[in-house]
C-alpha positions as CSV (number, residue, x, y, z in Angstrom):
1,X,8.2,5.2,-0.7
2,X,8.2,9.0,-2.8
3,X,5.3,10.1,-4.1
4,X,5.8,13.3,-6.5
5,X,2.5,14.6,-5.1
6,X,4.4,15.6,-1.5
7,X,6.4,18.3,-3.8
8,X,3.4,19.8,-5.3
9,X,1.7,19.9,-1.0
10,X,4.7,21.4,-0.6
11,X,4.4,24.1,-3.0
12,X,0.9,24.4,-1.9
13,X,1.9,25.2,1.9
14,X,4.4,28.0,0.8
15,X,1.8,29.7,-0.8
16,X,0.9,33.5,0.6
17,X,-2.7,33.2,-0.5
18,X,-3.5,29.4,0.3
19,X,-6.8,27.8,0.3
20,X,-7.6,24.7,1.5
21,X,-6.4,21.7,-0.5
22,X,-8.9,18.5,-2.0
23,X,-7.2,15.6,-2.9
24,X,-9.1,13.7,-5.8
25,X,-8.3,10.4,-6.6
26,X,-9.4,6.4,-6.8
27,X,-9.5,4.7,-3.8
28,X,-6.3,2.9,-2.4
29,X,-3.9,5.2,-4.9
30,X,-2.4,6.4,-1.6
31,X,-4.3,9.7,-0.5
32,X,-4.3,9.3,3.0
33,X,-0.7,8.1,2.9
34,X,0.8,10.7,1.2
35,X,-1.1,13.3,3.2
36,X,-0.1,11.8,6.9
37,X,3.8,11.7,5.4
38,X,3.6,15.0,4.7
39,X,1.8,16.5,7.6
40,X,4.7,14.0,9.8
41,X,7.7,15.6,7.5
42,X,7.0,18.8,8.1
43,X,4.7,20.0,10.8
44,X,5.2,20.1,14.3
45,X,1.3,18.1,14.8
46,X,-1.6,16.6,12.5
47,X,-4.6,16.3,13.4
48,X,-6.6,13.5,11.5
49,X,-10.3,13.3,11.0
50,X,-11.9,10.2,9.0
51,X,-15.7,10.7,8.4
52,X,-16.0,7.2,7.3
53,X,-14.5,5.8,10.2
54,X,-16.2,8.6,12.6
55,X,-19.4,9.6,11.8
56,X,-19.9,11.6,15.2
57,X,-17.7,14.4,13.0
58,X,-20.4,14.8,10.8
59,X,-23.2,16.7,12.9
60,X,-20.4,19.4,13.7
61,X,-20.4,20.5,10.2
62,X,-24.1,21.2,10.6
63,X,-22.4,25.2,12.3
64,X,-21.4,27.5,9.9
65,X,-19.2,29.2,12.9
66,X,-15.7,28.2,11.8
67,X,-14.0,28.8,15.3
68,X,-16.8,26.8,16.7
69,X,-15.8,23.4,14.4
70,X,-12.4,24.7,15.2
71,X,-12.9,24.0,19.1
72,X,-14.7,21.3,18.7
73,X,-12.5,19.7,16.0
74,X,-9.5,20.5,18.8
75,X,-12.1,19.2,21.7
76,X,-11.5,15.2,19.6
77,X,-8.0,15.6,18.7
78,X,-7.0,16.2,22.6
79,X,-4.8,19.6,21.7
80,X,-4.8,23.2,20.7
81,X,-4.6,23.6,17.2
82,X,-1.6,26.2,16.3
83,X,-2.1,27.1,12.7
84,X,1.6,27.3,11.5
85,X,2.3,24.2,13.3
86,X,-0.8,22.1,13.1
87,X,-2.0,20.6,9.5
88,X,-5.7,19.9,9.5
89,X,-7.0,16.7,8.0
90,X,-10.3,15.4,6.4
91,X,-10.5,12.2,5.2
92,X,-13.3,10.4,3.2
93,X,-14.8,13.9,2.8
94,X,-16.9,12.8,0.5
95,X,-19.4,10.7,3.4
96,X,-20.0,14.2,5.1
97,X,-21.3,17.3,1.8
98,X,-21.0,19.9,4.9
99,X,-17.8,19.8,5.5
100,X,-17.0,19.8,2.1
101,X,-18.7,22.9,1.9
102,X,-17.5,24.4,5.1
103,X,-13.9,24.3,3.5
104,X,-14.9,28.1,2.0
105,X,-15.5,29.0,5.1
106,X,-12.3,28.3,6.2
107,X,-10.7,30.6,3.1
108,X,-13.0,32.8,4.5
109,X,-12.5,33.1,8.0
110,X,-9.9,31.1,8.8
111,X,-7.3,31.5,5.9
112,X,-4.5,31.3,8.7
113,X,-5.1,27.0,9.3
114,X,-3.4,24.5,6.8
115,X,-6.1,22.4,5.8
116,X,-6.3,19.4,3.4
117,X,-9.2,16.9,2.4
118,X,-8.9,13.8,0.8
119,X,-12.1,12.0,-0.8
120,X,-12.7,9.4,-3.4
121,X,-13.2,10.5,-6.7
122,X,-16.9,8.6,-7.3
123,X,-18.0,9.1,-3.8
124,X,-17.0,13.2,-4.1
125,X,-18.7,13.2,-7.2
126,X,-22.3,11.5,-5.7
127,X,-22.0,13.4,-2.5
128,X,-22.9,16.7,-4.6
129,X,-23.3,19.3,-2.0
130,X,-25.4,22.1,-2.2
131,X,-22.8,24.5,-2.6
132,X,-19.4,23.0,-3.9
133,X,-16.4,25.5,-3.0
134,X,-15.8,26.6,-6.3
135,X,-12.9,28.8,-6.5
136,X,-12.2,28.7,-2.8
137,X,-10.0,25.4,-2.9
138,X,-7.2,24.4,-4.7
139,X,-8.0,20.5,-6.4
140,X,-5.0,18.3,-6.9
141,X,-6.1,15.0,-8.4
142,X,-3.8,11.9,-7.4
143,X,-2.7,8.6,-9.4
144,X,-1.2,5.4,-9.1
145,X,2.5,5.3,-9.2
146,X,3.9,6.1,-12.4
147,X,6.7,4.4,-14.1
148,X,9.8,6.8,-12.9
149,X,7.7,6.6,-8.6
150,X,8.1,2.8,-9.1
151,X,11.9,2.6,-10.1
152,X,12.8,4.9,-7.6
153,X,10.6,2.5,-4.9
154,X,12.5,-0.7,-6.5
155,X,15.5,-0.4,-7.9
156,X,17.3,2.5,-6.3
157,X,20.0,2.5,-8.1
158,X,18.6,1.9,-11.5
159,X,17.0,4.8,-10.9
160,X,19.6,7.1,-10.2
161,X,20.9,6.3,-13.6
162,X,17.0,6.9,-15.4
163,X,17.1,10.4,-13.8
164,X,20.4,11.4,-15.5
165,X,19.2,10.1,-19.4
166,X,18.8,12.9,-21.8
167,X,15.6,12.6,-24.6
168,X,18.1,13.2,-27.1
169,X,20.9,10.3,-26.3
170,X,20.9,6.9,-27.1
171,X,21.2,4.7,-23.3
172,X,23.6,2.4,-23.1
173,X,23.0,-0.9,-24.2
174,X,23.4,-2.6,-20.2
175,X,20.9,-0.1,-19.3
176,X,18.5,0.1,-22.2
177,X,18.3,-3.9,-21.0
178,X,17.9,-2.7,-17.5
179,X,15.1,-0.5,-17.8
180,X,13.3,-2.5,-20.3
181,X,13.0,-5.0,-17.8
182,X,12.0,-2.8,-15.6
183,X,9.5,-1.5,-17.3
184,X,7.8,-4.8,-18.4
185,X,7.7,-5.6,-14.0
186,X,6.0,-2.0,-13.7
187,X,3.2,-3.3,-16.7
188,X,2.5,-6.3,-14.6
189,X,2.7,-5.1,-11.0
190,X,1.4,-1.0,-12.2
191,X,1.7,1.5,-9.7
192,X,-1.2,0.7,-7.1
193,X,0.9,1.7,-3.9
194,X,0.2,-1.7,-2.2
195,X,1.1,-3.8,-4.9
196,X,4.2,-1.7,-5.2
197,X,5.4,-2.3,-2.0
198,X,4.7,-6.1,-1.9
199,X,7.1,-6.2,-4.8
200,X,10.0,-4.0,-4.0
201,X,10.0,-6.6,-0.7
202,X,9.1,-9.7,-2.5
203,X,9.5,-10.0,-6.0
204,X,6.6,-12.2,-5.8
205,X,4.4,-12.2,-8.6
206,X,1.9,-14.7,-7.2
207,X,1.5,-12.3,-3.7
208,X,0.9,-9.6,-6.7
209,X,-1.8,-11.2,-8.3
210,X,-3.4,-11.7,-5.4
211,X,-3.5,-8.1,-4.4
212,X,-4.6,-6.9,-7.9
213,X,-7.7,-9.5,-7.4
214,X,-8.4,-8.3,-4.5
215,X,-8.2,-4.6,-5.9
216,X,-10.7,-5.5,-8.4
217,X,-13.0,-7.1,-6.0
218,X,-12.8,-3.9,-3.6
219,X,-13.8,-2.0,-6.8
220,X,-16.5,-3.5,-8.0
221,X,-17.9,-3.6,-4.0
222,X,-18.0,0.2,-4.4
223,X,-20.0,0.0,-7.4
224,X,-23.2,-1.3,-5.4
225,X,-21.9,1.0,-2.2
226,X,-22.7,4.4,-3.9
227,X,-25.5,3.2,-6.5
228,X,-28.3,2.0,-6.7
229,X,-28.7,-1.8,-8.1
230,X,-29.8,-1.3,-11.6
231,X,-26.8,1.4,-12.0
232,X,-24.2,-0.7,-9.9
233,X,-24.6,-3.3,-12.6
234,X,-24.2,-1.8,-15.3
235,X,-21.2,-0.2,-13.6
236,X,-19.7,-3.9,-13.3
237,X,-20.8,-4.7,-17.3
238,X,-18.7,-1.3,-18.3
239,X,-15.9,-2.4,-16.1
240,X,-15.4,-6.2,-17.3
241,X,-15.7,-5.0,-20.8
242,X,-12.5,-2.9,-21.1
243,X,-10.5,-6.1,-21.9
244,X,-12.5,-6.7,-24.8
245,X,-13.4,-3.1,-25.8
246,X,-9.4,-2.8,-26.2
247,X,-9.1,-5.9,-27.5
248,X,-11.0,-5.2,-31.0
249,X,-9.1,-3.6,-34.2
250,X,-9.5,0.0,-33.7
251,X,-10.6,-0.2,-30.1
252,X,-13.5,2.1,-29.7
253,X,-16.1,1.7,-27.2
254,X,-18.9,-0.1,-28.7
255,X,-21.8,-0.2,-26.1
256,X,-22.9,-3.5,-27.4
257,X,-19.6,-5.2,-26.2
258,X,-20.9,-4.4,-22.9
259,X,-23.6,-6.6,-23.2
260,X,-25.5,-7.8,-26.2
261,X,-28.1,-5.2,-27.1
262,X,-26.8,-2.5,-25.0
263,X,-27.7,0.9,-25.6
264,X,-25.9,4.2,-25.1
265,X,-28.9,5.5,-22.5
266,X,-28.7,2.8,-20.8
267,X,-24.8,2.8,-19.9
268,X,-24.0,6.1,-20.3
269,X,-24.2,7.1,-17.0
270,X,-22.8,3.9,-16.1
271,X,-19.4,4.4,-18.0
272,X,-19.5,8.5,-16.4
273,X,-19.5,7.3,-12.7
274,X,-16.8,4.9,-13.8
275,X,-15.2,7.5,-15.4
276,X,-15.9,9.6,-12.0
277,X,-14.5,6.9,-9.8
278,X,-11.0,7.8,-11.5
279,X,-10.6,4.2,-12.1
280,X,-10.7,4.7,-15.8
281,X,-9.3,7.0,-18.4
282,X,-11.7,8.0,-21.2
283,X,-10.1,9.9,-24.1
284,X,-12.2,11.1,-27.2
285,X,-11.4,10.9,-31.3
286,X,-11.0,14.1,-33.4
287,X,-12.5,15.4,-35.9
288,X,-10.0,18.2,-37.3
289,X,-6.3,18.3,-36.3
290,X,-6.9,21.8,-35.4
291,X,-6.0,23.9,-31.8
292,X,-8.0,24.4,-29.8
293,X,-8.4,20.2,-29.6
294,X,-11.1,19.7,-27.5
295,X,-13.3,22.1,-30.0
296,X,-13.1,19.2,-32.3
297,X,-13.5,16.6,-30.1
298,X,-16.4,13.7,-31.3
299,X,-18.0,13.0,-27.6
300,X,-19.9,9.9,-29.1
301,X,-16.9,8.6,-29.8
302,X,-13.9,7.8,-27.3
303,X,-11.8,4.8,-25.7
304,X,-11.7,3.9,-22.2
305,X,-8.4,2.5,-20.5
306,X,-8.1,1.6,-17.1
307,X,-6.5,3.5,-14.7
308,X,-3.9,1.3,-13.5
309,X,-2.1,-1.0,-16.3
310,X,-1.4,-3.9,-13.6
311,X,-4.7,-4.1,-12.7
312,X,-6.0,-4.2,-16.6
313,X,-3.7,-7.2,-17.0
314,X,-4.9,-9.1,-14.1
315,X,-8.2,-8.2,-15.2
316,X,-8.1,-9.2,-18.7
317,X,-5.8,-12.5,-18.1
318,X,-2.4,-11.6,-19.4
319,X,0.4,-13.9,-18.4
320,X,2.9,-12.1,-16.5
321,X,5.7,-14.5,-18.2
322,X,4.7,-13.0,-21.3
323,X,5.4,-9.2,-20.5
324,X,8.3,-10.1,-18.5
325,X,10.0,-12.2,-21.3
326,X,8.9,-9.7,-23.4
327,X,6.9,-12.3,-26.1
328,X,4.5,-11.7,-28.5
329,X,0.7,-12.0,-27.4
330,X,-2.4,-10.7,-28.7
331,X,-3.0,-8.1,-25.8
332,X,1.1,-7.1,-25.9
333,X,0.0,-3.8,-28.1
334,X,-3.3,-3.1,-25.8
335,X,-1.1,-3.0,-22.8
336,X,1.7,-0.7,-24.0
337,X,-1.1,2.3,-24.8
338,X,-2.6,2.0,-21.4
339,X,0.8,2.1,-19.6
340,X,1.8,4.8,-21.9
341,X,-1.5,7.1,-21.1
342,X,-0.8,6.3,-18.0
343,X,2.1,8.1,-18.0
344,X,0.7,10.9,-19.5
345,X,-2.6,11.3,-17.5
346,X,-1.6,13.7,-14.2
347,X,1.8,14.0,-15.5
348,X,1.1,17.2,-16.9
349,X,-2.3,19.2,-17.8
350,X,-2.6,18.2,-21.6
351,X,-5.9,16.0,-22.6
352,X,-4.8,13.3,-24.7
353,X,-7.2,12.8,-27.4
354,X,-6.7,10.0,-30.6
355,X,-7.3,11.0,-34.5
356,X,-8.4,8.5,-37.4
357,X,-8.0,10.0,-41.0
358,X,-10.4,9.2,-43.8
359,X,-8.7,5.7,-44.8
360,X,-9.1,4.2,-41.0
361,X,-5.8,5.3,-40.1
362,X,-4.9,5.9,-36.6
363,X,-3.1,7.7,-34.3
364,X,-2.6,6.6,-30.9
365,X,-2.6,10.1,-29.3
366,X,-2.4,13.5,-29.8
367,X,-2.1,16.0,-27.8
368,X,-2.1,20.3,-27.9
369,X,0.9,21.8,-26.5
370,X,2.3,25.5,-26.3
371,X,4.1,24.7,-29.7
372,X,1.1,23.1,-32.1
373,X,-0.3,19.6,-32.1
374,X,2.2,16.6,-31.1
375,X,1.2,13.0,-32.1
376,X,2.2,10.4,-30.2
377,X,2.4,6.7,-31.2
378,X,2.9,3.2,-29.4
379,X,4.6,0.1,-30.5
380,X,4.7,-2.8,-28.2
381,X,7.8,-4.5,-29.9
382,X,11.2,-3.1,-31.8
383,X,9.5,-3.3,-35.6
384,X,8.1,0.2,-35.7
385,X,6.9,0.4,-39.2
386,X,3.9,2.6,-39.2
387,X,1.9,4.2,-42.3
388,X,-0.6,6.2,-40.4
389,X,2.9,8.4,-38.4
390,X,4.2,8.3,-41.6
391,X,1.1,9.6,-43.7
392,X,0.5,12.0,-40.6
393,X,4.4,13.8,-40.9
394,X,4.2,14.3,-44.4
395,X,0.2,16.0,-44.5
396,X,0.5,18.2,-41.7
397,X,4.3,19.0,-40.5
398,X,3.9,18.4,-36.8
399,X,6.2,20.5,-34.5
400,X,7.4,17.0,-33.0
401,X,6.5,13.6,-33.5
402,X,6.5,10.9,-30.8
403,X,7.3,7.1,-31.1
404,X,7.5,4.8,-28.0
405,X,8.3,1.4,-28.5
406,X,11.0,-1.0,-27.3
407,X,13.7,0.8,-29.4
408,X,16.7,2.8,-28.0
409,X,16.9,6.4,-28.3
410,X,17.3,7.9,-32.0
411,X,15.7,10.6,-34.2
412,X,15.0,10.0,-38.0
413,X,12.4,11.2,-40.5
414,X,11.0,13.9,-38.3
415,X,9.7,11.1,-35.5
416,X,11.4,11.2,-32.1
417,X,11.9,8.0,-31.3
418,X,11.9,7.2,-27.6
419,X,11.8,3.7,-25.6
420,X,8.5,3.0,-23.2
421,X,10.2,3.4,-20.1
422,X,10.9,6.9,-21.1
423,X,7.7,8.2,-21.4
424,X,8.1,9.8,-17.8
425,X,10.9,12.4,-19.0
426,X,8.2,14.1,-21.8
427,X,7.2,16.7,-19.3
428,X,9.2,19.8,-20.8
429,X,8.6,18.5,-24.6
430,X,4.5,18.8,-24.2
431,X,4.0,21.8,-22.2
């Protein structure tokens, strides 16, 4: 299996003036995986310390001497650590605050040694320790698969024919079919690495479902690992809502869908450390369509999608039959914006926001790029009629307007119109 993250480690370990490297990400996206590929591909040794698994490691970060850790780092792997040759490895980073903040030591004194960490996203963000190494780390932040990761994992040769499409070409017909299809396995399965993998093997839906249960499960057992029992949940409430919080007309997070009588003290910190646990994707309404976006961002207001669209159907109870078929459901509109942010979240380092005008017309996304403001807008389905785009066009004269939907390729009344399974290849248009 690729990942896209082993280019950017990589680009890190070419760097003249490297710091050590944290890995953010959910749990089970594939952080440890990826790192131990790349430390295997190209160095001549790793050396691999879990502080979950080994919490003997933890008292050595009580020393601020970094050649001391050093030796006794080298002491538990059983060999001399060279620094060109030997990549460095902390895992679970989060169970042990010290030796997330040792890593400015090693900028500090020990620039020479190629060192990465890898830590949860929720348990990083409770493990708060006293002095985070601000500016003396780099921070990548990892994600399940996207689309383009799980074509090239299961259809090989599909995908050698995705990666020569142009934005501006219609695909031929065989393939538009092609890709469609496999675009609707990649909404049911998503891009969670296991589930990925059982698939590309098995085809087995079933064996699928199973995992992404399991998944959820495993998710919500963290929720009562790193909080306290009042917190955990409400954690659990936030979580089991997003079916339904996605499932009303305009899709905005009401705290009382969470449970009746719920209040925005009471969950708020709840829906943060959910937020925090990268396991969701919270993106705020507009007030003005005016740069910079964020200015005019309404933080009251905001939508929260799920970080993996697989696990958001198993979750909320879709029939797999119905995506693959590609049938009309209920949920069928509610599934194409979370595989479409999806897409866009980590794929480059623009903030997706949404915008409703005066008359309760919305648009899906928007987003800032170098060139003005782009909106970008979902269809499940091939009928693509859409007053809000259209009002939107004619108001403010985008720079580029985005459709997705199940359509082929075309451009017409200012709206790019592009089919789902192209929403990997938008890189260059929204930097």
């Amino acid at each position: 299996m690729q990942r896209k993250i082993t280019q950017k480690l990589q680009n890190w370990a070419n760097k003249s003036n490297r710091k050590p490297l944290v890995i953010k990400g959910a749990r089970q996206v594939g952080k440890t995986w990826a790192i131990k590929d790349f430390g295997n591909r190209f160095f001549a040794k790793s050396a691999y310390f879990n502080f979950d698994e080994n919490s003997d490691l933890i008292p050595i970060f009580d020393i601020k001497d970094t050649q001391e850790i050093i030796r006794l780092l080298e002491y538990i792997a059983g060999f001399k650590f060279i620094p060109s040759e030997t990549l460095i490895i902390f895992d679970e980073i989060q169970q042990c605050p010290n030796a997330l903040n040792a890593l400015k030591y090693f900028k500090e004194n020990a620039p020479e040694y190629f060192i990465i960490a890898a830590g949860s996203l929720l348990g990083t963000y409770l493990a708060k320790p006293k002095t985070y190494p601000v500016g003396m780390v780099e921070l990548i932040e990892m994600y399940p698969l996207d689309f383009e990761e799980f074509l090239e994992a299961t259809d090989q040769n599909l995908f050698e024919i995705y990666k020569d499409l142009k934005l501006d070409e219609e695909v031929q017909a065989i393939f538009h079919r092609k890709l469609s299809a496999a675009c609707h396995d990649y909404m049911i399965v998503g891009g969670m690495p296991e589930c990925v993998a059982a698939w590309s093997q098995h085809r087995d839906i079933e064996q699928i479902r199973g995992m992404q249960q399991a998944l959820i499960e495993f998710y919500e057992g963290d929720f009562s690992k790193h909080t306290e029992p009042a917190i955990a949940e409400r954690c659990w409430h936030v979580w089991r809502s997003i079916p339904a919080q996605l499932a009303k007309a305009n899709e905005r997070f009401f705290y009382g869908t969470v449970k009746s009588g719920a209040r925005a003290r009471e969950y708020e910190e709840a829906v943060s450390w959910v937020v925090h646990a990268g396991l969701m994707n919270r993106i705020y309404n507009v007030q003005k369509i005016e740069m910079p976006l964020r200015a005019y961002s309404e933080l009251s207001q905001f939508k929260l999608f799920l970080h993996d669209t697989g696990l958001l159907c198993r979750l909320a109870g879709v029939n797999p039959a119905d995506i693959a078929l590609g049938n009309d459901y209920p949920f069928k509109g509610k599934v194409a914006e979370n595989y479409v942010l999806q897409q866009l979240i980590g794929k480059t380092d623009i903030e997706p926001f949404y915008f409703m005008d005066d008359h309760s017309r919305e648009i899906d996304f928007i987003v800032q790029t170098s060139n003005g403001i782009v909106p970008i807008e979902v269809k499940a389905g091939e009928n693509v009629q859409s007053i809000s785009l259209s009002n939107y066009i004619k108001k403010r004269n985008p720079p580029l307007a985005i459709r997705f939907s199940e359509k082929n390729c075309g451009n017409s009344g200012g709206i790019l119109s592009l089919p789902l399974y192209m929403t990997c290849k938008l890189e260059s248009l929204l930097r």
